[in-house]
Every structure is written in structure tokens, then in C-alpha cells.
C-alpha positions in Angstrom: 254.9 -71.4 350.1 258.6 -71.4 350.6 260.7 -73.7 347.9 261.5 -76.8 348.8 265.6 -77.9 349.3 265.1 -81.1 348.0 266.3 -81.8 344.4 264.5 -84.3 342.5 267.0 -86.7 341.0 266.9 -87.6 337.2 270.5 -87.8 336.3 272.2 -90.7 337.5 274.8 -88.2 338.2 272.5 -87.2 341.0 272.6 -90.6 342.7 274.8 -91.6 345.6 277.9 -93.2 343.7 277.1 -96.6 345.3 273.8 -96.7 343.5 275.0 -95.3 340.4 274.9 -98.5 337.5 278.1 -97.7 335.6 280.1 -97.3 338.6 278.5 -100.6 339.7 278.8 -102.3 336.8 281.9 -101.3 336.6 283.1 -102.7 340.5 280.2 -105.8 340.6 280.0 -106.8 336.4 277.1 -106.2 334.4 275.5 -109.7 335.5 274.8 -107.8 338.7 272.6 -104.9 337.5 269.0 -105.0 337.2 267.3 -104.7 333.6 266.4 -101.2 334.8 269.9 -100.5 335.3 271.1 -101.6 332.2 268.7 -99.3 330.8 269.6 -96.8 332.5 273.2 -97.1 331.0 271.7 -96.8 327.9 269.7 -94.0 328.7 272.6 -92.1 330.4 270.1 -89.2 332.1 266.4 -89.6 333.0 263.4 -86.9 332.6 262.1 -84.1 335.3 260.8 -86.2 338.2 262.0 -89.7 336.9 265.7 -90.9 337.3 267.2 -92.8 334.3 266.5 -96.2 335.8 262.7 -95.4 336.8 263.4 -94.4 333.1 264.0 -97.9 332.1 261.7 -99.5 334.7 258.9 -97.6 333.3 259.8 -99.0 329.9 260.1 -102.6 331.0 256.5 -102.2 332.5 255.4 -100.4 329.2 256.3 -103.0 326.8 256.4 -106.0 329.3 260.2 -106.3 329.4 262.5 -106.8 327.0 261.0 -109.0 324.7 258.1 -106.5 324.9 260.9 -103.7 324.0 262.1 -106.5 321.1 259.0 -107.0 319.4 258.0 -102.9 319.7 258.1 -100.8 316.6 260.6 -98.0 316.6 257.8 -95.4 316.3 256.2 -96.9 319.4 259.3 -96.8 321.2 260.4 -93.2 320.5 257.3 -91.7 321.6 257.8 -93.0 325.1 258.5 -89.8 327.5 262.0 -89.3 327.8 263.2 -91.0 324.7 263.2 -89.8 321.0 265.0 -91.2 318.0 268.2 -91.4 319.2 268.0 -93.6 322.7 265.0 -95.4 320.8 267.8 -96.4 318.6 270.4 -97.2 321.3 267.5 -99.6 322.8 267.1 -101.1 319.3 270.6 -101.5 318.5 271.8 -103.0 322.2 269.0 -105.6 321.8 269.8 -106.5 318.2 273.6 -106.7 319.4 272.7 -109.0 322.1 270.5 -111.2 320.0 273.4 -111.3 317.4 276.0 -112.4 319.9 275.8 -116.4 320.2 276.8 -117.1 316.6 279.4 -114.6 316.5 281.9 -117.0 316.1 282.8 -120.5 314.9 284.7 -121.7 318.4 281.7 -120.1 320.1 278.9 -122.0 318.6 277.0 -123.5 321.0 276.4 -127.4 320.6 272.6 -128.8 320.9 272.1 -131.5 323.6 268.7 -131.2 324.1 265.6 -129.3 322.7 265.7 -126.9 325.3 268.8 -125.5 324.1 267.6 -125.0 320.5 264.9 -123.3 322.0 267.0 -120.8 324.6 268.7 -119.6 321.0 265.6 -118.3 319.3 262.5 -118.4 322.0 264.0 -114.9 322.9 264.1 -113.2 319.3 261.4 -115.5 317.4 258.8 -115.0 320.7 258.4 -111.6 319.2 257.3 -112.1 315.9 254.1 -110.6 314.8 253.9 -113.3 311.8 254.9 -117.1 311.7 258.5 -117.7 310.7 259.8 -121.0 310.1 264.1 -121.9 310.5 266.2 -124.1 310.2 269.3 -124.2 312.8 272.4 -126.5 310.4 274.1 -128.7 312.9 277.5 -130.2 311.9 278.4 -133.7 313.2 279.1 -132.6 316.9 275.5 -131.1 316.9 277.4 -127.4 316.6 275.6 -124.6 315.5 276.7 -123.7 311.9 274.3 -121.4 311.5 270.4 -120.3 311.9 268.6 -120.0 308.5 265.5 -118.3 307.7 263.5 -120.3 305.1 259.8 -119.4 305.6 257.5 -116.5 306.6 253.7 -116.4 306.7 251.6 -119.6 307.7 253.0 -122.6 308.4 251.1 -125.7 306.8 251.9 -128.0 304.2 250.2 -127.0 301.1 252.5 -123.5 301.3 256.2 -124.5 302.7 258.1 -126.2 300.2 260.1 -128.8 301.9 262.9 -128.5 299.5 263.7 -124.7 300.5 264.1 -126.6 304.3 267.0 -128.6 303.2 268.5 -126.0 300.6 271.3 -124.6 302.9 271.5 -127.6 304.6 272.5 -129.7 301.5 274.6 -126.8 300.5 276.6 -126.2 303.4 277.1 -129.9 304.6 275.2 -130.0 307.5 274.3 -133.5 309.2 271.6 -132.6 310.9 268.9 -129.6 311.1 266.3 -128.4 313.8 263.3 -127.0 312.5 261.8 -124.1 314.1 258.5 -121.9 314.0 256.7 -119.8 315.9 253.1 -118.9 316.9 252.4 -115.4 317.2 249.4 -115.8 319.7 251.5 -117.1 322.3 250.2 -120.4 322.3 253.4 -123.2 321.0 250.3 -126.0 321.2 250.8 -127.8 317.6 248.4 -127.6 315.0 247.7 -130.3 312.8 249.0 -128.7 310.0 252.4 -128.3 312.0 252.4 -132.5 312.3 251.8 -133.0 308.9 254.8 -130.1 308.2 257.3 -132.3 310.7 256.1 -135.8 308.9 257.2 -134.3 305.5 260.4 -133.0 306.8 261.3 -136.0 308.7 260.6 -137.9 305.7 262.6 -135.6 302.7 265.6 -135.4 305.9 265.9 -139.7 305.6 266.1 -139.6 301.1 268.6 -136.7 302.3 270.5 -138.4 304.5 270.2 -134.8 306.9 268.9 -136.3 310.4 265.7 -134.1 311.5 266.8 -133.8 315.3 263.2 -132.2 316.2 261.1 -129.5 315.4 260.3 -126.8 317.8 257.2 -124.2 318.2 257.7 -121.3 319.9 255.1 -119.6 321.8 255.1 -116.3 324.1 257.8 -117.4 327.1 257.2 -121.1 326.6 257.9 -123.7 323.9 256.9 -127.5 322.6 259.2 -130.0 321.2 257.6 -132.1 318.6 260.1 -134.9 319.0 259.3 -135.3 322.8 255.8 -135.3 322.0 255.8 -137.9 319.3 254.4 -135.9 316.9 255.3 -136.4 313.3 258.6 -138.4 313.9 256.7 -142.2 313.8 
């Protein structure tokens, strides 16, 4: 059987320029490219058979996107086809860098209005978390971001989290307000009662304190539940 002319294409070197994504990132911005395509950046060539972004798509698919490629561990990730240490790392360390990026600096700090911007700061990152992890985001007196503490990891209920270690940084750095936040690693933000009796003690130390508790947040796989809009724990 004669060979076939056709060239299967796995370098993005191979695609038509218009449908290559650095030169369209480069002429449309990165906003414009798929999460496949900014994979594919990453990834720079694909494998025999698959280009760089069917690559990436594959890997979205694999871990169920990028929170999926978040919470993977980097021996998981490596042993994908195609990959290896070094672009498992390159994944890692362009996730990490994104994560890091809204508290990079002071004048960027975003400012809380409502809980659903606490929660678009950590849902992404904390959504991934194979154990429960409680923090505490320090608000100034414009409800600015100072910073994102970690004070807790394991279950959250009230015989275990010491309410003092909630307020520690926030006493020591001056904050006037805090958010608490935890997750649920099963996906499900649905508040225990342990989590009520948690926010009532918090609420409670924050008024001797003089640190207003703004809410407290659970986070849950791609959805979240404010404790404050439910009434839970702030009466």
C-alpha cells in the first residue's frame, strides 16, 4: 500500500499560522485562546498523532480542567502521554503563578463587596483540596485584601480549631475586619453543624476583639455557601 502524503500534525509549527496560539495570542491577547491553547503554549510541541493543543485538550478532559490539573499530584500529571517532568512542572508552575497573582501587590488588592468576591479569590485554589483547610482573608478598613492567612488544616469543628489562632494575625497586623473560609473536600459547601457552632464562636471572640466577622464562607467543588446570607451562626 503506497504511503500516504499527508503529514500528521503534532508541532504547532505544523499548523496554518492563523491557527497557531502564540501567533494568536500574540495578534488577539491571551483572553482570546481557549484553555487548550494556552496549554498548548505551555506544551510548545504535541506527541505522534496528537497536536500540542489536542495535547492540552486531552489533559483538560483527563483531570476535568484546570482545577482538576490544580488539585493533581505531580506523579499523576507526568505520566500523562506526552509530558514528563519537565512540562508537568511548567503546568504546575503556570497554575501556581496564576493563583499567586491577585495579591501580588498592595495597590492591586482587590476590595470585598460582597461574599461572592471572597469566594472568586480562593473557590479556585481551595476547591482542590484533598483535606479541610480553614483561612482567614485580613481586611483593612476599606474592606482591602491585606492578605489570605492559613490558620487550620484537618477537620473543622469546634472542639479542634482554637479560635484564638483565627484572630492571631488579624490582631497582629491591624486588620478591621476578617472573612473566614473553609472548605469541604467532597464537593458538597452544605454547612455542618459543627461549621455553625465554629462561625458562632468566631463571631463572638471577633465582638471582645473589636475585628468585625464579615461572613464565613464554605467552599465546595465549583459552588460555594455564605454563612452570613444564610443566617447561620451570626444571630
Amino acid at each position: 500500500m503506497p504511503e500516504s502524503n499527508s503529514k500528521s500534525i503534532y508541532r504547532i509549527m505544523d499548523l496554518h499560522e492563523s491557527d497557531r496560539p502564540r501567533e494568536r495570542l500574540a495578534s488577539l491577547g491571551p483572553q482570546a485562546l481557549t484553555n487548550a491553547e494556552l496549554m498548548a503554549i505551555l506544551l510548545r510541541v504535541g506527541v505522534k498523532g496528537e497536536s500540542a493543543v489536542a495535547v492540552g485538550q486531552r489533559l483538560l478532559q483527563n483531570f476535568s480542567g484546570l482545577s482538576g490539573l490544580h488539585r493533581a499530584p505531580f506523579t499523576d500529571l507526568k505520566k500523562q502521554h506526552g509530558l514528563g517532568d519537565a512540562k508537568a512542572a511548567q503546568i504546575k508552575a503556570a497554575i501556581e503563578l496564576g493563583r499567586r497573582l491577585t495579591l501580588e501587590s498592595p495597590e492591586e488588592r482587590p476590595t470585598i463587596n460582597s461574599p461572592a468576591d471572597a469566594a472568586a479569590l480562593v473557590s479556585y485554589e481551595m476547591s482542590a483540596l484533598e483535606q479541610e483547610h480553614l483561612r482567614v482573608a485580613l481586611l483593612d478598613r476599606r474592606n482591602r485584601v491585606l492578605e489570605i492567612v492559613e490558620v487550620y488544616k484537618g477537620s473543622v469543628n469546634s472542639s479542634q480549631v482554637r479560635i484564638g489562632e483565627v484572630f492571631k494575625e488579624a490582631v497582629r497586623k491591624n486588620a478591621s475586619a476578617v472573612i473566614v473560609i473553609h472548605n469541604h473536600p467532597s464537593g458538597d459547601p452544605t454547612p455542618s453543624p459543627d461549621d455553625v457552632a465554629v462561625t458562632r464562636a468566631i463571631v463572638q471572640a471577633g465582638k471582645l476583639l473589636d475585628v468585625e466577622v464579615l461572613d464565613h464562607l464554605v467552599i465546595g467543588q465549583g459552588k460555594w455557601v455564605s454563612l452570613k446570607e444564610r443566617g447561620l451562626g451570626f444571630a
